[in-house]
N, C-alpha and C positions, 0 to 999 in steps of 0.2 A: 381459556382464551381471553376471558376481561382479565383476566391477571397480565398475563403478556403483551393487551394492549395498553393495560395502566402504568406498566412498565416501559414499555416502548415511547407513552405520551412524557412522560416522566424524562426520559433518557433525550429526547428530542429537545423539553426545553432547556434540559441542561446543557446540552450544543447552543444552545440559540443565547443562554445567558452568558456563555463562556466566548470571549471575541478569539480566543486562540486556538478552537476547534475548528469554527469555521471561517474564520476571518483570514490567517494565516495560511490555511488548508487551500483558498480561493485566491488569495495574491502570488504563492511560489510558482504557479505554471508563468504567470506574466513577470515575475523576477526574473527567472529562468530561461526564457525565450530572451527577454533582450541582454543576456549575459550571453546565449547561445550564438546570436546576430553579432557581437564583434569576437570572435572565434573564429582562425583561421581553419578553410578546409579541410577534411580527414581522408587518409588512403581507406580506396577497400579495395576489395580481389578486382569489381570493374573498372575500376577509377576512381576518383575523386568525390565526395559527396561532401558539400556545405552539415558545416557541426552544428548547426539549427535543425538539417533535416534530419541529420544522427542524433541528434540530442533531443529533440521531440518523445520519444521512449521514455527516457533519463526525465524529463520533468512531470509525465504523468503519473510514472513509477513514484516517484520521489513526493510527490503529492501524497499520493494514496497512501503511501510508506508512514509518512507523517501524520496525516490522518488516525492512524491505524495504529501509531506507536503513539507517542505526545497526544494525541488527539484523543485517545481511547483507554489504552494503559495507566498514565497518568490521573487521569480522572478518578478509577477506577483504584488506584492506591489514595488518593485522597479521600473519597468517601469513606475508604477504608478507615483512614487514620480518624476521621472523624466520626467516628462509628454509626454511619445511616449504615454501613452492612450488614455490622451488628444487629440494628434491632432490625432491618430488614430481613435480618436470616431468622427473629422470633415468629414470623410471619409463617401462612402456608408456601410463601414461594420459594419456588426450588430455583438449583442453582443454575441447572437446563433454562427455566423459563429468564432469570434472569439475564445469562449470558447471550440468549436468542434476542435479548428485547434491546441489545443495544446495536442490532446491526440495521433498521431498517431506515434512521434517521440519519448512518452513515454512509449507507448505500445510494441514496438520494442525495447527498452534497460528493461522493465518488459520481456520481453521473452530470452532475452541473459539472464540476469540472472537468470532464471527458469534453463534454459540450464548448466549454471557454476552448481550450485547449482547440479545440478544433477551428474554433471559429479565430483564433488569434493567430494558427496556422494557416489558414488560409488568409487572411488579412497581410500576412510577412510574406504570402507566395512561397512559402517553403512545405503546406502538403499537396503530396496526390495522394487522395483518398483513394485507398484499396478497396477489397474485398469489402462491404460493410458487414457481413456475418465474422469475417476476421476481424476487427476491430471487436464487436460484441464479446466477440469469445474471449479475446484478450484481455479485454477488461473484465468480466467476468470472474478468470483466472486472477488477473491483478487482486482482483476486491477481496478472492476468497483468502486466498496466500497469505495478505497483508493484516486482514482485520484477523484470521483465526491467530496469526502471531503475533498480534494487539494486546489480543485476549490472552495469551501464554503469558505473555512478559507483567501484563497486570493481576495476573490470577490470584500471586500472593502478598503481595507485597505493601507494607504501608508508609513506602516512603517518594514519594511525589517525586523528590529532586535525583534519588537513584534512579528512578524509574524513566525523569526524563534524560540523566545522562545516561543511561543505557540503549534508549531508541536515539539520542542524538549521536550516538558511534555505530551504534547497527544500522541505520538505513543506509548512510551512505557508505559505511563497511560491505555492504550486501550488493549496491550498486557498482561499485570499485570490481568488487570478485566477478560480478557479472558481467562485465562488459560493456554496461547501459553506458557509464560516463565516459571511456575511452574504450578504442576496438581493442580488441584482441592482441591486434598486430603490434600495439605499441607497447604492449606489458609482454615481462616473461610467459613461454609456456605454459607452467606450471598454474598461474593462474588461473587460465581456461581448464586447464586439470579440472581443478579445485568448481569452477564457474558451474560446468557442466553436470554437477549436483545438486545445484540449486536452481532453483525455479524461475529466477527473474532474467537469467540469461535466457531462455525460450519466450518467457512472456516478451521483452526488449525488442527480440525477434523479430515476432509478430508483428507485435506494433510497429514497429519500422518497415515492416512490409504492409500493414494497413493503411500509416498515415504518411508516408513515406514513397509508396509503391516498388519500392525491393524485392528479390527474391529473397525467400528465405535460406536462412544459411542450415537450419538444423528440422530435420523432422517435427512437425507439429504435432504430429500421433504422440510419441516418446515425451516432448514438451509438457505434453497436457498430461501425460501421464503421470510426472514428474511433480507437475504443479497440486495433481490430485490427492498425490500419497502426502506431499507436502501440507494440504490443508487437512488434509484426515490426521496424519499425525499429531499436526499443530493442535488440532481443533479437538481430538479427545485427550490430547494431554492439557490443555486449559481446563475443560472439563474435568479433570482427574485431580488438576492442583486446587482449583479454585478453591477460597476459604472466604466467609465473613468476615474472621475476626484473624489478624496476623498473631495472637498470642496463642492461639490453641491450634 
């Protein structure tokens, strides 16, 4: 346990010295929102709803998304190349304790901006806050989904600038398929096809019926179920790839 807290202390200040972990991670919901505020209204099955209170989903996601890929993965091929892995992997710690130890300083700036987000939403008059257990859960799923696919994309790799264009085609690749940044209705079929196997279309969901007050369009049971295997999958294939050292 002192392992995985000196790890954890360790991984925190690295956040804190790096302005594009969390600097970045805390200005996109408010970029976001007023990009969202001159966007003309979007259909849905009820009628009309303002593309702030649709889009609300789409900047929490895309927060956390970035977080979690740039934020996290990145990092994590840089130490690499600079070999702290290396001789970090001389040490007794394992690679469980390591990969544990970088989620708790990112889970704490995932919840300051849950919090902005909310408070900027009401500030524009564009949430009604839902369920508050529904928003938890959602975020919950968001945080898990996004950071154990952080850790996937960083596990081997030691090239910083691959790494960042990899998460800068994937988030919003991810968000596009899902529906978060435009509905359904306005892209082909086949995309919801495609959507409906990934995880951020349910979490979007939710959130749009938490902060939003929507009905939900898709079963939350299935959703969560979905977002479950998705972090289990994600989360022991990081675990399976991770490596200290990208030569060996």
């Amino acid at each position: 346990m002192k392992q995985v807290g000196a790890l954890t202390l360790a991984s925190v200040r690295e956040m804190l010295r790096d302005p594009l972990v969390t600097g970045l991670a805390m200005a996109y919901p408010a970029l976001f929102i007023i990009m969202f505020l001159f966007l003309p209204d979007l259909p849905q099955s009820q009628g009309s709803i303002s593309a702030l209170t649709f889009g609300l989903p789409a900047v929490l996601i895309f927060a956390v998304l970035s977080l979690a890929l740039t934020g996290t993965a990145a990092p994590m091929a840089q130490l690499r190349r600079d070999g702290v892995l290396r001789s970090l992997g001389m040490t007794p710690v394992t690679r469980s304790q390591y990969l544990w130890a970088q989620l708790p300083g990112r889970l704490a700036v995932i919840g300051a901006e849950t919090g902005l987000i909310c408070v900027l939403a009401a500030l524009t008059g564009s949430a009604s806050i839902g369920p508050p257990l529904l928003l938890c859960w959602a975020v919950v799923l968001c945080a898990a989904t996004a950071l154990s696919m952080g850790l996937l994309v960083g596990a081997r790799s030691d090239n910083p600038a691959l790494v960042g264009a990899i998460s800068g085609f994937l988030g919003p690749g991810l968000l596009f398929l899902c529906g978060v940044f435009l509905p359904y209705r306005m892209m082909p079929p086949a995309v919801e096809r495609i959507g409906l196997l990934l995880p951020y279309t349910y979490i979007g969901d939710m959130l749009r019926g938490a902060l939003a007050g929507t009905d939900l369009e898709y079963p939350m049971v299935r959703g969560s179920l979905i977002c479950i295997a998705w972090t289990v999958v994600t989360g022991l294939s990081a675990w399976r790839a991770f490596v200290w050292d990208a030569n060996r």
